[in-house]
PDB file with one MODEL, atoms N, CA, C and O in Angstrom:
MODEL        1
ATOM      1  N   UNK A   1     130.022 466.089 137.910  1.00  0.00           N
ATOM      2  CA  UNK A   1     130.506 467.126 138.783  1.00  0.00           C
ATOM      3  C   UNK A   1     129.476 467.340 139.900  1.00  0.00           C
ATOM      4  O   UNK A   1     128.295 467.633 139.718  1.00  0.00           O
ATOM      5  N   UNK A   2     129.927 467.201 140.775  1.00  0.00           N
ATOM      6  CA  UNK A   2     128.865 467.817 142.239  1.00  0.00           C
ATOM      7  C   UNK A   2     129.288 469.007 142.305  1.00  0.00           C
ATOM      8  O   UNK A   2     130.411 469.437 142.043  1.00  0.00           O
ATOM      9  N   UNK A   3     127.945 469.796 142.826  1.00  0.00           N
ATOM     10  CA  UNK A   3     127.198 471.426 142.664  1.00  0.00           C
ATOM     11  C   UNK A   3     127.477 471.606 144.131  1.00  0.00           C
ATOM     12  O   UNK A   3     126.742 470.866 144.785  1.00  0.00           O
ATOM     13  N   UNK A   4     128.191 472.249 144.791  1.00  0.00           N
ATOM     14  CA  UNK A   4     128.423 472.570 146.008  1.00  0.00           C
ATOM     15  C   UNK A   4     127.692 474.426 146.229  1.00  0.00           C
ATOM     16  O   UNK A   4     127.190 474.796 147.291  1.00  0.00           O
ATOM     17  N   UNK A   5     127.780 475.080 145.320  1.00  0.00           N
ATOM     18  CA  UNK A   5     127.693 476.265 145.371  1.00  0.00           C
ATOM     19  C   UNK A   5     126.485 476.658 144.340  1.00  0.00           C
ATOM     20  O   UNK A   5     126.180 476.175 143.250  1.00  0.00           O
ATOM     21  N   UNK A   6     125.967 477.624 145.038  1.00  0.00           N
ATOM     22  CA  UNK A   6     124.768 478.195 143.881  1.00  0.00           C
ATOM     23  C   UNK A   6     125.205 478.927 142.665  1.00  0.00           C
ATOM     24  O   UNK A   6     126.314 479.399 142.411  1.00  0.00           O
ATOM     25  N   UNK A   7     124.137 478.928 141.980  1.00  0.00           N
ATOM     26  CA  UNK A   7     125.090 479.838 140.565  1.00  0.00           C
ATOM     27  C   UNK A   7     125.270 481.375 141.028  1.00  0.00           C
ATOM     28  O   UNK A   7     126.230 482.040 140.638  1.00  0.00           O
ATOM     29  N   UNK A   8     124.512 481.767 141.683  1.00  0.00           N
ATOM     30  CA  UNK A   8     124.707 483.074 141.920  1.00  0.00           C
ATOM     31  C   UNK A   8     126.057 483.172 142.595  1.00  0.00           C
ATOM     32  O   UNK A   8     126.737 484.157 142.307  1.00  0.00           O
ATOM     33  N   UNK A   9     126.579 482.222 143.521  1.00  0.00           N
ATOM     34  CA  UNK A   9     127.884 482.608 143.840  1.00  0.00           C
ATOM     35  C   UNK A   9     128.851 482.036 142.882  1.00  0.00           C
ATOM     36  O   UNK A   9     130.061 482.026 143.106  1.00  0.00           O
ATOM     37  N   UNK A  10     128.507 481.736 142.205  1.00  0.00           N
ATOM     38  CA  UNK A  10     129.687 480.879 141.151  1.00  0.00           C
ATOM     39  C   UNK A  10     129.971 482.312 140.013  1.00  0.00           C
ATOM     40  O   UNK A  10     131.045 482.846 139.734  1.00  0.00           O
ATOM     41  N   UNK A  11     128.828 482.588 139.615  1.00  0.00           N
ATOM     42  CA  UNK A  11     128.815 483.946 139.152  1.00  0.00           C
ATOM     43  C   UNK A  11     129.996 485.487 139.663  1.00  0.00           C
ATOM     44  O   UNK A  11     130.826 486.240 139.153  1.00  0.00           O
ATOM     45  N   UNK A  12     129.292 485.207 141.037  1.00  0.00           N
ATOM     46  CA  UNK A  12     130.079 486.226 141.717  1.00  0.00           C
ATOM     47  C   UNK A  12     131.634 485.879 141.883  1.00  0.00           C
ATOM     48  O   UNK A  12     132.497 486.743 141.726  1.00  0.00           O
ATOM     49  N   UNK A  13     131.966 484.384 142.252  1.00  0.00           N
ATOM     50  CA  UNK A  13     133.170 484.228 142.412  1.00  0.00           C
ATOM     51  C   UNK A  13     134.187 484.521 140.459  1.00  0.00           C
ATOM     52  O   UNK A  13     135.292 484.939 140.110  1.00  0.00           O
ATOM     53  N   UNK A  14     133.055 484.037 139.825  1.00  0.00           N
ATOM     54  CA  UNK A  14     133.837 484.484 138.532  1.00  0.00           C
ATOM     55  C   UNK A  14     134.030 486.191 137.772  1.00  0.00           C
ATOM     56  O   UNK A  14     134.764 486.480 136.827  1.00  0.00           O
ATOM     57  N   UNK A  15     133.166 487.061 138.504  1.00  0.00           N
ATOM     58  CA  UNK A  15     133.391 488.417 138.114  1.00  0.00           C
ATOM     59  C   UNK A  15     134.669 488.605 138.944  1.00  0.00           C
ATOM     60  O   UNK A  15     135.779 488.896 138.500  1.00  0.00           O
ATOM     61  N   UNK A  16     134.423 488.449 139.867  1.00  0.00           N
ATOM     62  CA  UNK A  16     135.526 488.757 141.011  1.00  0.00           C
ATOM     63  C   UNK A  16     137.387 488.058 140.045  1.00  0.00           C
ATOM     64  O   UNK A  16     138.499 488.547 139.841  1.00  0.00           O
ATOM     65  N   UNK A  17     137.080 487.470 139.915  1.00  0.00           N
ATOM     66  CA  UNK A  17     138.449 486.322 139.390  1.00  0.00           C
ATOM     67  C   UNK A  17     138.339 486.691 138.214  1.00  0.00           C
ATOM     68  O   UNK A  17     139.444 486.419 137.745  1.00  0.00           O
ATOM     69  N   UNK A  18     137.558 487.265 137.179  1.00  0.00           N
ATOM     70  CA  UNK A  18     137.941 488.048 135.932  1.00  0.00           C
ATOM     71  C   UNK A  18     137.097 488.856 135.625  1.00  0.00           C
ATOM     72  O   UNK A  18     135.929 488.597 135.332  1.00  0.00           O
ATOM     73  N   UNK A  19     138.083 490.896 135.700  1.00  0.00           N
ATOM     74  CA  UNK A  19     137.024 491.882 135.625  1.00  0.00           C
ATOM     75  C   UNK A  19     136.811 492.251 134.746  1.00  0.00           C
ATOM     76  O   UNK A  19     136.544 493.452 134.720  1.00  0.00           O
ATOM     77  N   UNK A  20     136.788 491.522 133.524  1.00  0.00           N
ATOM     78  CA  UNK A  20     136.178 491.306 132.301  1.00  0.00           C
ATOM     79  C   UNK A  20     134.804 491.083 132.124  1.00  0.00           C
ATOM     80  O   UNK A  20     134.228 491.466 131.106  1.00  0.00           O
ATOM     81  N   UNK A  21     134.112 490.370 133.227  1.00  0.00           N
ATOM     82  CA  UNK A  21     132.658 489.803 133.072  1.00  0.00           C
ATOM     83  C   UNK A  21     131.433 490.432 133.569  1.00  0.00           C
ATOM     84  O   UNK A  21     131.415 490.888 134.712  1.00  0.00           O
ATOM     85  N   UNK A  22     130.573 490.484 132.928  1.00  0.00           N
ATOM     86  CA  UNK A  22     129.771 491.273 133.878  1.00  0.00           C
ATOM     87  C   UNK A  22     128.333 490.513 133.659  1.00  0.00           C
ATOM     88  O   UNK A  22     128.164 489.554 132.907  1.00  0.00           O
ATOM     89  N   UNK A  23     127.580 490.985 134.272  1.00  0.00           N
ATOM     90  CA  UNK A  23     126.248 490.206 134.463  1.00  0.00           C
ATOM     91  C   UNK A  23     125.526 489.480 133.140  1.00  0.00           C
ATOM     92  O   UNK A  23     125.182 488.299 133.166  1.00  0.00           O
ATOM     93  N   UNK A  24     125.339 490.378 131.942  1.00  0.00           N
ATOM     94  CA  UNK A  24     124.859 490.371 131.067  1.00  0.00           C
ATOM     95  C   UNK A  24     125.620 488.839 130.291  1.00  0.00           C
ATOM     96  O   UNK A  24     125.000 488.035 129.594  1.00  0.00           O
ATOM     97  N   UNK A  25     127.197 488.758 130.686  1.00  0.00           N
ATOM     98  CA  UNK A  25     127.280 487.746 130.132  1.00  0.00           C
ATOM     99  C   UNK A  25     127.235 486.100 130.705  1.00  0.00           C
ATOM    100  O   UNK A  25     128.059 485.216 130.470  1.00  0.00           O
ATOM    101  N   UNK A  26     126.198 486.034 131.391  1.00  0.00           N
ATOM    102  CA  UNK A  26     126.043 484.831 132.623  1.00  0.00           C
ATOM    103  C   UNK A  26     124.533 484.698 132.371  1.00  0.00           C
ATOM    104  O   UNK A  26     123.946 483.697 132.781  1.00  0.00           O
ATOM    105  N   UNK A  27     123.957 485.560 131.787  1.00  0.00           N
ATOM    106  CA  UNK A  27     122.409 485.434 131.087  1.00  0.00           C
ATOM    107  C   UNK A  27     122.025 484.519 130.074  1.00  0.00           C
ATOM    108  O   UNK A  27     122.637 484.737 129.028  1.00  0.00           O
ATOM    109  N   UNK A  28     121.024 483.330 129.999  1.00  0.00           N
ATOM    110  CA  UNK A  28     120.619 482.973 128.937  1.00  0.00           C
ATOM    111  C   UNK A  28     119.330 482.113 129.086  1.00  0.00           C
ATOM    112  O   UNK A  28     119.470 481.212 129.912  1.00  0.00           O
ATOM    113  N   UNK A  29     118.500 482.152 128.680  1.00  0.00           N
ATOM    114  CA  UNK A  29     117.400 481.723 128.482  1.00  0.00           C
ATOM    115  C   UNK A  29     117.030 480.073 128.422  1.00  0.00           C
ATOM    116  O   UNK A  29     117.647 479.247 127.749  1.00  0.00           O
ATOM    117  N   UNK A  30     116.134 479.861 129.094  1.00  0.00           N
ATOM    118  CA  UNK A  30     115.760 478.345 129.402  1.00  0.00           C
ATOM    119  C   UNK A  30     115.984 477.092 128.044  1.00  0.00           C
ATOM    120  O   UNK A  30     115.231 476.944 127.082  1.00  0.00           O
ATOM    121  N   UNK A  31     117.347 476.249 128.375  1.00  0.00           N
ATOM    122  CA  UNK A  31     117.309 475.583 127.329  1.00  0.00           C
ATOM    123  C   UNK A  31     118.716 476.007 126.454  1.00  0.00           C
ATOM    124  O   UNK A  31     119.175 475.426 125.471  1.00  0.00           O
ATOM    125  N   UNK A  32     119.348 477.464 127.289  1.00  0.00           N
ATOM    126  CA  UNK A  32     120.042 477.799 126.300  1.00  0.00           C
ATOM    127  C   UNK A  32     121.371 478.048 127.051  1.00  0.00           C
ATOM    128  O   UNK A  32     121.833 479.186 126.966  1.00  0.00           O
ATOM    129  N   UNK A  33     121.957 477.246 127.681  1.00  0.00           N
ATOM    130  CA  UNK A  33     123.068 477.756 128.849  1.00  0.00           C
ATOM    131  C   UNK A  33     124.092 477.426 128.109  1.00  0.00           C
ATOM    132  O   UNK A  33     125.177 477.698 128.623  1.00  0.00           O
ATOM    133  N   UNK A  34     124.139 476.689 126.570  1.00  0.00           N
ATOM    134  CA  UNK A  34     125.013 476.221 125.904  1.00  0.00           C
ATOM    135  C   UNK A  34     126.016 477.810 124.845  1.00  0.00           C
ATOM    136  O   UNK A  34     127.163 478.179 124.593  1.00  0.00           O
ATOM    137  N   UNK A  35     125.326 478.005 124.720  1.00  0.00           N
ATOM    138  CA  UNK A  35     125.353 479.230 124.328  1.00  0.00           C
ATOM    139  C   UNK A  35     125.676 480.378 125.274  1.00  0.00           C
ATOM    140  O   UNK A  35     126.129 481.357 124.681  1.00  0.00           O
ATOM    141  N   UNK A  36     125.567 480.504 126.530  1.00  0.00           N
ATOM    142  CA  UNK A  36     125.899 481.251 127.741  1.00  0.00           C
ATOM    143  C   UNK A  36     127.754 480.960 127.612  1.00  0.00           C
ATOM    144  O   UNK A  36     128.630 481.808 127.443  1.00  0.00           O
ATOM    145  N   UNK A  37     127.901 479.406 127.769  1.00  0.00           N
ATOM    146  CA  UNK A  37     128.991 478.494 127.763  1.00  0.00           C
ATOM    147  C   UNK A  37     129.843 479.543 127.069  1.00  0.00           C
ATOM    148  O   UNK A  37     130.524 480.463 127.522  1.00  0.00           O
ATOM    149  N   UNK A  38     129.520 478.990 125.428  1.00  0.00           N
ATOM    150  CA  UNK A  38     130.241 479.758 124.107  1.00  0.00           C
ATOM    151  C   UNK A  38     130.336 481.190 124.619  1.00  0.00           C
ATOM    152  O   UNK A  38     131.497 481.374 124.983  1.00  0.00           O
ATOM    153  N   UNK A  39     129.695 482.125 124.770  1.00  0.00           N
ATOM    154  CA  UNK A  39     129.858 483.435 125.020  1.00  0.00           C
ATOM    155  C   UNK A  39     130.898 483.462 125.802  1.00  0.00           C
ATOM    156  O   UNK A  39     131.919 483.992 125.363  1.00  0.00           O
ATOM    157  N   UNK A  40     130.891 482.719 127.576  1.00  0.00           N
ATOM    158  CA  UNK A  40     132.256 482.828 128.672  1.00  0.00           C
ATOM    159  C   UNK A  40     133.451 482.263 128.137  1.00  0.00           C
ATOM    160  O   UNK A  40     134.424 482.627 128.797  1.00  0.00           O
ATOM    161  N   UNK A  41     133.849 481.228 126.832  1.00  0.00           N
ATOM    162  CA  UNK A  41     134.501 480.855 126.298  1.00  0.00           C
ATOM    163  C   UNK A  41     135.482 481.747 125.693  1.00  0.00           C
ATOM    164  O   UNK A  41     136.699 481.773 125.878  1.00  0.00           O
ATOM    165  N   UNK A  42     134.813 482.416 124.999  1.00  0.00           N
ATOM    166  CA  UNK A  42     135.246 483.298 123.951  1.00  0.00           C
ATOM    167  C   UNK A  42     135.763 484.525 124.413  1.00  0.00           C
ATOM    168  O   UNK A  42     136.812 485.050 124.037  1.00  0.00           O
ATOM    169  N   UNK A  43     134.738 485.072 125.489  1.00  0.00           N
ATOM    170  CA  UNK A  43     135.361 486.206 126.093  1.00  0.00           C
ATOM    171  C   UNK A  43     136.655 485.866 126.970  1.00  0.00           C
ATOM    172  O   UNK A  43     137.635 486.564 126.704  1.00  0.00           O
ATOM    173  N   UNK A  44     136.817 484.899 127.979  1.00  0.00           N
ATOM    174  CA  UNK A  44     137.813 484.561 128.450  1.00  0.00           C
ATOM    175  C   UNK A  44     138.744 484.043 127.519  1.00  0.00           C
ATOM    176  O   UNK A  44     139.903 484.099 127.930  1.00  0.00           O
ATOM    177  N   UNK A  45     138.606 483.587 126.466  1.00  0.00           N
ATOM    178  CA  UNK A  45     139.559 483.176 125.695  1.00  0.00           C
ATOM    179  C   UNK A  45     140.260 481.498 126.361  1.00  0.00           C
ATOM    180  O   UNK A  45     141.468 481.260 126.348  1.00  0.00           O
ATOM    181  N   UNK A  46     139.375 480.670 126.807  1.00  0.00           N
ATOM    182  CA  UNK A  46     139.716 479.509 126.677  1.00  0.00           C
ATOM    183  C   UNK A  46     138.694 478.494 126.049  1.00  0.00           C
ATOM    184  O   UNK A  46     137.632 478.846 125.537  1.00  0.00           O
ATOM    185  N   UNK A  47     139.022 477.520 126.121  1.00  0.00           N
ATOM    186  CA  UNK A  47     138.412 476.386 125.577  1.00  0.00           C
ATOM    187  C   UNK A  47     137.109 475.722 126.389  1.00  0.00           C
ATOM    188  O   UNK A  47     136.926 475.936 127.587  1.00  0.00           O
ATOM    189  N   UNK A  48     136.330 474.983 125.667  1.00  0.00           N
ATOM    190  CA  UNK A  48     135.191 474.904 126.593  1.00  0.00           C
ATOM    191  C   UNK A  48     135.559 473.749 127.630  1.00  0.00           C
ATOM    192  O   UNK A  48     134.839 473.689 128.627  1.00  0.00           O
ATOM    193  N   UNK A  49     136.792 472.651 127.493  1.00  0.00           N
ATOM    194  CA  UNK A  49     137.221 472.230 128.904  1.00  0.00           C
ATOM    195  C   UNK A  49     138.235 472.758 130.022  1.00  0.00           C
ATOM    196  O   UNK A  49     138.487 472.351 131.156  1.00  0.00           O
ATOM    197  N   UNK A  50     138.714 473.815 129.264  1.00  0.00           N
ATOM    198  CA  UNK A  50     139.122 474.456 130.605  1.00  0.00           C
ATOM    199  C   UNK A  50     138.082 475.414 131.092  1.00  0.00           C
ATOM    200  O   UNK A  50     138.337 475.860 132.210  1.00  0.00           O
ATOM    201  N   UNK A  51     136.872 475.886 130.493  1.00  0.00           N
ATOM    202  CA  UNK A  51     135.834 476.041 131.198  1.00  0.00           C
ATOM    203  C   UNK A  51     135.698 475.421 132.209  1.00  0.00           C
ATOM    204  O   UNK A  51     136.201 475.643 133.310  1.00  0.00           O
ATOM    205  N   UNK A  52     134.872 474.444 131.828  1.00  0.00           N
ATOM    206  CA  UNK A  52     134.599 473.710 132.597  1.00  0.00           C
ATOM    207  C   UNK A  52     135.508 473.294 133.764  1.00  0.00           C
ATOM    208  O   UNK A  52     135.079 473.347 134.917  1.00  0.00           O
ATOM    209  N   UNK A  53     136.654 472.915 133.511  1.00  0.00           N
ATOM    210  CA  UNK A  53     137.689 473.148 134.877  1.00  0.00           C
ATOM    211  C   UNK A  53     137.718 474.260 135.720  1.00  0.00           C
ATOM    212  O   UNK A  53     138.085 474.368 136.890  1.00  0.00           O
ATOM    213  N   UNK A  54     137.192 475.204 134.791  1.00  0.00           N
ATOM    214  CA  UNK A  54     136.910 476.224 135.670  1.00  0.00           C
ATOM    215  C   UNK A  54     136.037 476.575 136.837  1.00  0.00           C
ATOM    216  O   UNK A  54     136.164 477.271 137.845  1.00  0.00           O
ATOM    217  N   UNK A  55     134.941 475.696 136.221  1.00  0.00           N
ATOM    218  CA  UNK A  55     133.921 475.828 136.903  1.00  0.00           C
ATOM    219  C   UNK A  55     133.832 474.576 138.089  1.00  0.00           C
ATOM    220  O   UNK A  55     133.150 474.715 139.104  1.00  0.00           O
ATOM    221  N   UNK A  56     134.549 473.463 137.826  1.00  0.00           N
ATOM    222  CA  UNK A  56     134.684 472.516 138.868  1.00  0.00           C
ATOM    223  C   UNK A  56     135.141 472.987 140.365  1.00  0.00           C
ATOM    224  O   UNK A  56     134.648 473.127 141.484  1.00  0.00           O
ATOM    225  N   UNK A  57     136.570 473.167 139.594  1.00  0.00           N
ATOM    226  CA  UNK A  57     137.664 474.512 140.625  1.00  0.00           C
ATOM    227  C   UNK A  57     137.187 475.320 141.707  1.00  0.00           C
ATOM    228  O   UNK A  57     137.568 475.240 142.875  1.00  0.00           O
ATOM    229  N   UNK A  58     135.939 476.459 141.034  1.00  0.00           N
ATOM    230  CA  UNK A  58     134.811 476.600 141.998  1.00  0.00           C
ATOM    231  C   UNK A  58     134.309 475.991 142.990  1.00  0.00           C
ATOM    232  O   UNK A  58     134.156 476.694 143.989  1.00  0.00           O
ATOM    233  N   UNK A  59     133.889 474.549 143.089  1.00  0.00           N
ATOM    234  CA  UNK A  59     132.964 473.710 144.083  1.00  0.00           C
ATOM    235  C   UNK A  59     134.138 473.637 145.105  1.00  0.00           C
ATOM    236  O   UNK A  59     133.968 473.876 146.301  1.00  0.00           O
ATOM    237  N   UNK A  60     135.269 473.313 144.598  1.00  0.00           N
ATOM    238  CA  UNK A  60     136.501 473.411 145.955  1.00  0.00           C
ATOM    239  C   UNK A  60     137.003 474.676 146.759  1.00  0.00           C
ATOM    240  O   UNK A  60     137.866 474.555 147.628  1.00  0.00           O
ATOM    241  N   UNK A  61     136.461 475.833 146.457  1.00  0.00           N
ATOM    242  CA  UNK A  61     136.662 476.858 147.453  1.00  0.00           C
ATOM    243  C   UNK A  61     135.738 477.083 148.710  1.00  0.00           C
ATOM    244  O   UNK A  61     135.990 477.986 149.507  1.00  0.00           O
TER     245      UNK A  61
ENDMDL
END
């Protein structure tokens, strides 16, 4: 996947697009973004490849 956008706006574009999320859950510690993953998974209630589609989706806006 090519990174077009910083995380901070990827962040922002995803609170914005679900007001479910809030900062605390986009937090995780060096080594541990896998687990960040699982947390946005679960709360959104999809799977970790439509995550990830999710997050592709992003680089095209």
């Amino acid at each position: 996947m090519i990174i077009n956008r910083s995380w901070r706006e990827q962040k922002i574009m995803l609170k914005r697009r679900f007001a479910i999320l809030m900062d605390l859950d986009f937090e995780y510690a060096e080594g541990q973004r896998e687990k960040m993953m699982e947390r946005l998974s679960q709360k959104l209630k999809k799977s970790r490849s439509e995550l990830d589609l999710l997050f592709e989706e992003l680089q095209t806006y």
